[in-house]
C-alpha positions, -999 to +999 in steps of 0.1 A: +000+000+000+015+035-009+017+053+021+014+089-002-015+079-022-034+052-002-033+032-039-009+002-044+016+003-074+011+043-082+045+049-071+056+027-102+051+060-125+073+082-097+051+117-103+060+129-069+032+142-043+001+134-045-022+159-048-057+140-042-077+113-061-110+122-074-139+099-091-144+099-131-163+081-152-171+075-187-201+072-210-215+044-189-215+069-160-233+098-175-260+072-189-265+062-157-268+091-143-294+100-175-314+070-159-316+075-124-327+108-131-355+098-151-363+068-127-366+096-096-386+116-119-411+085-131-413+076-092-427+115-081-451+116-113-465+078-102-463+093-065-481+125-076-510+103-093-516+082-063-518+106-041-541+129-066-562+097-076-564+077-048-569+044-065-574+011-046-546+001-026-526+032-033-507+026+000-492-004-015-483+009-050-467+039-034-444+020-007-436-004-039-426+027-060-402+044-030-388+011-026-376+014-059-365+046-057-347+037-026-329+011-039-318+027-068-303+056-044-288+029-024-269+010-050-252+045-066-243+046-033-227+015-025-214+014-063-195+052-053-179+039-019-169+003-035-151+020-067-135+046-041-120+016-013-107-003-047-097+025-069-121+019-100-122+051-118-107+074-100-082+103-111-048+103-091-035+139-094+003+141-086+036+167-090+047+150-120+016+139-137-020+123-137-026+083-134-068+077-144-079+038-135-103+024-156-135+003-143-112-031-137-079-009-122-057-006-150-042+024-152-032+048-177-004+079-170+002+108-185+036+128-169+029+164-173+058+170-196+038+151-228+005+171-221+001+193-246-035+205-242-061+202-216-095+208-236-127+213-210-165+207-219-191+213-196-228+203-198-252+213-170-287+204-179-316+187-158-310+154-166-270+152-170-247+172-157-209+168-161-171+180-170-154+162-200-121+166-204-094+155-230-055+156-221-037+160-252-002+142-254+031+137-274+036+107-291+001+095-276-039+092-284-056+117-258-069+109-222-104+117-220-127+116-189-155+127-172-162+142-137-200+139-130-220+166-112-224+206-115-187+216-100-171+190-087-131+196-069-113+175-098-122+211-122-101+240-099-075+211-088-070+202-123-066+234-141-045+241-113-022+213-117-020+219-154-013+256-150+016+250-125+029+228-154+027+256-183-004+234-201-030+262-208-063+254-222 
């Protein structure tokens, strides 16, 4: 276990300090973020039509439909401590460079000194809401991630890290 990063085998790239890890995710995140969205928002409008119609056993179909809803809040949850304890997607920001893990731990590096870009996206709508961003390198294909939610600390810490390194955007 690395005592600096709390991940074993980062030290294998030697980028120096840590400066944090932060979750990511990919396409299959932001869908599934798309879904649960849609399922909270299914679950109030069945909710809403109980409650307004009052149709036989109502008390029932409503427990059944926050049950749902409960469940699906429950496994995001479970599903965002797992990937944190076993470092499934997660961005590693260091001194010398970024490491991102993938969904089954491998991990991909990029040493500061081959980024030649950092391109941002943002999308903040109802439904999805996230930060892609695309590390250009040297002599490699870009790195290109997400970081679900409205703001969340991977978008100051990275620009920071990158601007300390000379990489503008």
């Amino acid at each position: 276990m690395n005592a600096r990063t709390g991940r074993p085998g980062l030290d294998r790239f030697g980028f120096g300090q840590a400066h944090g890890d932060y979750a990511v995710a990919g396409v299959g995140g932001a869908l599934s973020q798309v879904g649960r969205r849609m399922l909270t928002a299914l679950c109030l409008v069945v909710l809403v039509l109980l409650v307004v119609k009052k149709p036989p056993s109502a008390v029932t179909k409503g427990t059944i439909t926050l049950a749902v809803l409960l469940v699906a809040f429950g496994i995001t949850r479970i599903w965002g401590s797992l990937s944190a304890r076993f470092g499934l997607r997660r961005c590693y920001l260091f001194t010398g460079g970024l490491v991102v893990t993938g969904m089954f731990g491998g991990a991909r590096a990029v040493p500061w000194s081959e980024v030649t870009t950092l391109k941002m996206m943002s999308s903040q709508q109802l439904l999805m809401s996230f930060y892609r961003f695309e590390v250009g390198r040297r002599g490699g294909a870009p790195l290109a991630f997400l970081a679900m939610g409205m703001k969340p600390a991977l978008v100051d810490q990275l620009v920071g890290r990158a601007a300390a390194n000379g990489i503008v955007r």
